[in-house]
C-alpha positions as CSV (number, residue, x, y, z in Angstrom):
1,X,138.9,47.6,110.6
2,X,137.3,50.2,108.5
3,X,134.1,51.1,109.3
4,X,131.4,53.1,107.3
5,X,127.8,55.0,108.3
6,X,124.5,53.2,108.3
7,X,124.1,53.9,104.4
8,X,127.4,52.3,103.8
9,X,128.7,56.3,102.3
10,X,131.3,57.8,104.6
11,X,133.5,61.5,104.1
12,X,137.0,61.3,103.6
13,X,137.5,62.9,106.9
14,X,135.4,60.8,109.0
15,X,137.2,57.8,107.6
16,X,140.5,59.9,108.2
17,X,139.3,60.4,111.9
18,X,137.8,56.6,112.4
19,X,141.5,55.3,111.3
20,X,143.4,57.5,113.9
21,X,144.6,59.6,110.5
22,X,144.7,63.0,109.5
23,X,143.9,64.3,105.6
24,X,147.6,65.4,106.3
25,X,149.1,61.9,106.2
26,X,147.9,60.3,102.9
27,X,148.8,56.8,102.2
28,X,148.8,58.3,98.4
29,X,149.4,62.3,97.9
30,X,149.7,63.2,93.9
31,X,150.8,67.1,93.9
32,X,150.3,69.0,90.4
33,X,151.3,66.1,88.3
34,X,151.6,66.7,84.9
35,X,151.7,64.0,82.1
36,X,152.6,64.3,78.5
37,X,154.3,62.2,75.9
38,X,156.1,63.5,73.0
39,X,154.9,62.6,69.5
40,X,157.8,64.5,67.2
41,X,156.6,68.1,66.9
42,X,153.5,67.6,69.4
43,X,152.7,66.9,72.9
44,X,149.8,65.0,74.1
45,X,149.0,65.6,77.5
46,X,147.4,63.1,79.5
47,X,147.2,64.7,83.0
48,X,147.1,68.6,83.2
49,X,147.3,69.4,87.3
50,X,146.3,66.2,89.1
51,X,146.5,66.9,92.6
52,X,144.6,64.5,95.4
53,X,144.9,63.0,98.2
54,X,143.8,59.1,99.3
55,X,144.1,58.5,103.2
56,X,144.8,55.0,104.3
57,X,141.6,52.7,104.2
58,X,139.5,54.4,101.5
59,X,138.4,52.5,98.5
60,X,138.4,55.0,95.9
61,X,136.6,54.2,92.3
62,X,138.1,56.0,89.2
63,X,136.0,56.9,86.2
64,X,136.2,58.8,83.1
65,X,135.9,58.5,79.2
66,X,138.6,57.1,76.9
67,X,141.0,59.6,76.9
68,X,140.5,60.8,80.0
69,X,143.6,60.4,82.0
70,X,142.4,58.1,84.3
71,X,144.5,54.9,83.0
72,X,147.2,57.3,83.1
73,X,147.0,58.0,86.7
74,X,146.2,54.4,87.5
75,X,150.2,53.5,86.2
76,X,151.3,56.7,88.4
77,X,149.9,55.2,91.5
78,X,151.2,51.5,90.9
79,X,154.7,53.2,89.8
80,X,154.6,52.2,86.1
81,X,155.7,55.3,85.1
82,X,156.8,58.4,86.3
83,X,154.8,62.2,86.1
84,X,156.4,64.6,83.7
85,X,156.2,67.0,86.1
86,X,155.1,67.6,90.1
87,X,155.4,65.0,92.6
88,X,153.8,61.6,93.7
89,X,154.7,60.4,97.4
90,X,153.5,56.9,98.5
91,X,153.1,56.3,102.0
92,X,155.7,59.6,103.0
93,X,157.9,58.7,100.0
94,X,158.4,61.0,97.3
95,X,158.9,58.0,94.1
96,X,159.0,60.6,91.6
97,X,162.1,60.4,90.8
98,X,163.3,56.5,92.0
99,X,165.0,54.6,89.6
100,X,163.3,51.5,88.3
101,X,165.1,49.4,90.5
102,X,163.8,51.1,93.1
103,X,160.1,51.5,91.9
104,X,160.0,47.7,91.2
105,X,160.8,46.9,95.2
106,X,158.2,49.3,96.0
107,X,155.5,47.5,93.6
108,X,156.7,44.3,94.7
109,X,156.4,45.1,99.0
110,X,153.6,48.1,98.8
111,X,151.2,47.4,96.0
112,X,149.0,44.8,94.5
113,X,147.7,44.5,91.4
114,X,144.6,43.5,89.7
115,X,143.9,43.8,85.6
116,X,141.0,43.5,83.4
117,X,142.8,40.5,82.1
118,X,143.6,37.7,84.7
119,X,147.1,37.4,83.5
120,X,147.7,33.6,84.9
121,X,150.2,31.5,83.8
122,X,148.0,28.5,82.1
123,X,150.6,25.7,82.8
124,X,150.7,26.4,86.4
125,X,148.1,25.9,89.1
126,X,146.7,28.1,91.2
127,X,149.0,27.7,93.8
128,X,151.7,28.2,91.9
129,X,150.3,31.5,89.8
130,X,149.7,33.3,94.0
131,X,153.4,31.9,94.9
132,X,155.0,33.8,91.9
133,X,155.4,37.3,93.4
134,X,157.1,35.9,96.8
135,X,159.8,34.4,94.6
136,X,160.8,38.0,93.4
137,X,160.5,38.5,97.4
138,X,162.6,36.1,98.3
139,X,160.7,34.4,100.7
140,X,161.6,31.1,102.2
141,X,159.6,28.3,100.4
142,X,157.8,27.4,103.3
143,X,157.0,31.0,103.7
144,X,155.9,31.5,100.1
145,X,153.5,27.8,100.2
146,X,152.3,29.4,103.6
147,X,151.2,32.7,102.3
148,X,149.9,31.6,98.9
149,X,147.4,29.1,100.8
150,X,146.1,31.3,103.2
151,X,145.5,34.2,99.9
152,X,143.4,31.4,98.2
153,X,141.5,30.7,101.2
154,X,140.8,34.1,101.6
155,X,139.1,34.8,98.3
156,X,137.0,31.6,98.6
157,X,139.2,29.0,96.4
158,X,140.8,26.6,99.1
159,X,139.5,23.9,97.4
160,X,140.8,25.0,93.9
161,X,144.6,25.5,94.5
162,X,145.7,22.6,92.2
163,X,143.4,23.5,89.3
164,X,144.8,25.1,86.3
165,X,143.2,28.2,85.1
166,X,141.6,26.2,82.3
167,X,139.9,24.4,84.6
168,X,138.1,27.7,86.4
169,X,135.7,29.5,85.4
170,X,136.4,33.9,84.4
171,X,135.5,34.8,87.9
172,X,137.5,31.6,89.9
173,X,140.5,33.2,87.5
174,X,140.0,36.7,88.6
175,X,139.9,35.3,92.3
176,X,143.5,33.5,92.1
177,X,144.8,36.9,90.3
178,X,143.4,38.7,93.4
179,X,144.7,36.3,96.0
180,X,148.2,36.9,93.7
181,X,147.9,40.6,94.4
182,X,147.5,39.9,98.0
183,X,150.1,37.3,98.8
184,X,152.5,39.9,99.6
185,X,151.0,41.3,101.8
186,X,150.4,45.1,100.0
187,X,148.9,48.0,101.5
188,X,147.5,49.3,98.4
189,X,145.4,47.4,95.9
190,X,145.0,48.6,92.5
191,X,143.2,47.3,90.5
192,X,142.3,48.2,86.6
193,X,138.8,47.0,85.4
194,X,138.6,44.4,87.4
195,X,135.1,43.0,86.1
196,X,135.4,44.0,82.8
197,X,135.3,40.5,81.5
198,X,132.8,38.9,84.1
199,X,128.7,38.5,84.3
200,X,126.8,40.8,86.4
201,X,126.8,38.3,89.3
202,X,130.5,37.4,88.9
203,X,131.2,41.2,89.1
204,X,129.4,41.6,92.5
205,X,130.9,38.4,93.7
206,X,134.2,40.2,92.9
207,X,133.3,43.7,94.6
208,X,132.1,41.7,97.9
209,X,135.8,40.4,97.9
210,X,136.6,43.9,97.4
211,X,134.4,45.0,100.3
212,X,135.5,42.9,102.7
213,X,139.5,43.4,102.3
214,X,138.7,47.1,102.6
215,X,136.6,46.2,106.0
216,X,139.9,44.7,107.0
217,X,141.7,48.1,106.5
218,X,143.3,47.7,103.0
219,X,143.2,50.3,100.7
220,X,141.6,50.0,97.5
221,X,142.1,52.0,94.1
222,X,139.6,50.7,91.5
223,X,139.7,51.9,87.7
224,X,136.1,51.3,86.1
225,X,133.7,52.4,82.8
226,X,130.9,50.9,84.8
227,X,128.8,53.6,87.3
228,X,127.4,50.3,88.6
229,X,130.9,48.9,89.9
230,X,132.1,52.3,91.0
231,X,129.2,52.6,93.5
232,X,130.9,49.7,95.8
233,X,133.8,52.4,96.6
234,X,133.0,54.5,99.0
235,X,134.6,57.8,96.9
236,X,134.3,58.5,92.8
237,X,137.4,60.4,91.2
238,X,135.9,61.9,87.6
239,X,138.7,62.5,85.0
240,X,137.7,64.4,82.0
241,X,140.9,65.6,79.9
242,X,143.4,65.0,82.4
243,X,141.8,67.0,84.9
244,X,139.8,65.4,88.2
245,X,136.4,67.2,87.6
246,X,134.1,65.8,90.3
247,X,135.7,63.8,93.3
248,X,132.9,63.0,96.1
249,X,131.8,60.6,98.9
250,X,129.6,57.8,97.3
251,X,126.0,58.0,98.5
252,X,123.5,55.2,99.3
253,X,126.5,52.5,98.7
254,X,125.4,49.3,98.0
255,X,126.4,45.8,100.2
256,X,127.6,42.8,97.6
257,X,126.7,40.4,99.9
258,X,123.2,42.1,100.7
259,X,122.9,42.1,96.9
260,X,124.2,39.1,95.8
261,X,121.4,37.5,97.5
262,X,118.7,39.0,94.9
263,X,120.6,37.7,91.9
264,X,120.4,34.3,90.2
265,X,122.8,32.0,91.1
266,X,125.2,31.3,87.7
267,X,127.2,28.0,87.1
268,X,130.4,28.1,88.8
C-alpha cells in the first residue's frame, strides 16, 4: 500500500524508496519524444522533447492550456498512438514501435481507462458495460461475472449492477466506467478529465475513489483544466507548447474523504 507524509505531499523518491523501487525502474519512462502531424506543406508539433519518468504507485495530475501537448501525451501513455520520434517504454517495454495488434493487448492487460465522457453502452446494465473488456480478454464467463461484481462493489455501486445508465445519475455513470477500467485488473489508470462533467461534490466523490485505489498501490495518470482536481495527485506535470515546464511534488494535498465531509450532500 502506498503511503504518503503527514500533509498528504510525498517526493518522487520517497515514494520510489517506500515501494521497494528505484527512479531507475519506472512503471512509465517517455525519452525525448517528439510529436508532430503533417498538414501538407507544414508541421504542427505537439510534443517538442518530453522526457519523464513515473515510478510505480504515483498518481500524477497533468495540466496545461489548450494546445498544450498534454492530451497528446495522455494517448502516448495509453498507446493510442505512437511518438514521431524518441522512445516510450511501459513497464521495461519499449512500445514505440509495436504494431497495433500488439498495443491493443497491452491496453487491454496493462491499462485502464477513464474519459471525460462515460462512454456506457445505454441498452446494457451496469454489469454488463464492467464485463465488456474481459470479453476481449477472453475470460471464462464465470471469471468475467466474478470480476465485474467485485469492480462495482468497489467503487460503491453493488446495489446498482442491474440499472441502466439512464437510470444513474453523471457521477453513478462515471463510477461503472471506473469499475470498467478496473475489471481487468490494470496497473495503470489513465484517466482524461474525469470530472469534467460532474458537480463539485460528485468530483470529490470521484477523486476519493481515486485516492483510495492509489492507497492500494495502483498507479494513477490524471489529465485535468481544473487546479482544484489536480491537487488530489500527489505530483503536477505543466505542459506549455509541448514542453513539460514545471513538474513538482503537490504540497498541502487535500483528503476527499476529510473534505467531502464539509460539502452539502447532492441528490444521488
Amino acid at each position: 500500500m502506498a503511503t504518503v507524509t503527514k500533509n498528504g505531499a510525498i517526493t518522487r523518491t520517497k515514494l520510489a524508496e517506500l515501494q521497494g523501487l528505484t527512479l531507475e525502474q519506472p512503471v512509465i519512462r517517455v525519452e525525448d519524444v517528439h510529436k508532430y502531424y503533417d498538414l501538407g506543406e507544414n508541421k504542427v508539433h505537439a510534443l517538442r522533447g518530453v522526457s519523464v519518468e513515473i515510478a510505480g504507485g504515483e498518481f500524477v495530475a497533468i495540466m496545461g492550456a489548450s494546445g498544450s501537448g498534454k492530451s497528446t501525451f495522455m494517448n502516448l501513455l495509453g498507446c493510442l498512438d505512437k511518438p514521431s520520434s524518441g522512445r516510450y517504454l511501459l513497464e521495461g517495454t519499449d512500445v514505440s514501435q509495436l504494431d497495433k495488434k500488439a498495443l491493443a493487448a497491452i491496453r487491454n492487460r496493462k491499462l485502464g481507462f477513464v474519459f471525460q465522457g462515460f462512454n456506457l453502452l445505454s441498452r446494457t446494465t451496469a454489469l454488463e458495460n464492467v464485463e465488456l473488456p474481459t470479453l476481449y480478454a477472453r475470460l471464462p464467463k464465470e471469471e468475467r461475472l466474478q470480476r465485474a461484481k467485485e469492480s462495482l462493489q468497489l467503487v460503491g455501486l453493488g446495489d446498482r449492477m442491474e440499472h441502466f445508465p439512464s437510470q444513474l445519475s453523471g457521477g453513478q455513470q462515471q463510477r461503472v466506467a471506473i469499475a470498467r477500467a478496473l475489471v481487468n485488473r490494470p496497473s495503470i489508470l489513465l484517466a482524461d478529465e474525469p470530472t469534467g462533467n460532474l458537480d463539485s461534490r460528485t468530483s470529490v466523490e470521484i477523486m476519493q475513489i481515486f485516492q483510495t485505489l492509489n492507497e492500494g498501490g495502483l498507479t494513477l495518470v490524471l489529465v485535468t483544466h481544473e487546479p482544484d482536481i489536480a491537487r488530489f495527485a500527489k505530483r503536477t506535470i505543466v505542459f506549455r507548447d509541448g514542453k513539460i515546464r514545471r513538474d513538482e511534488p503537490v504540497k498541502d494535498r487535500p483528503r476527499a474523504a476529510e473534505m467531502l465531509k464539509t460539502l452539502p450532500t447532492v441528490e444521488d
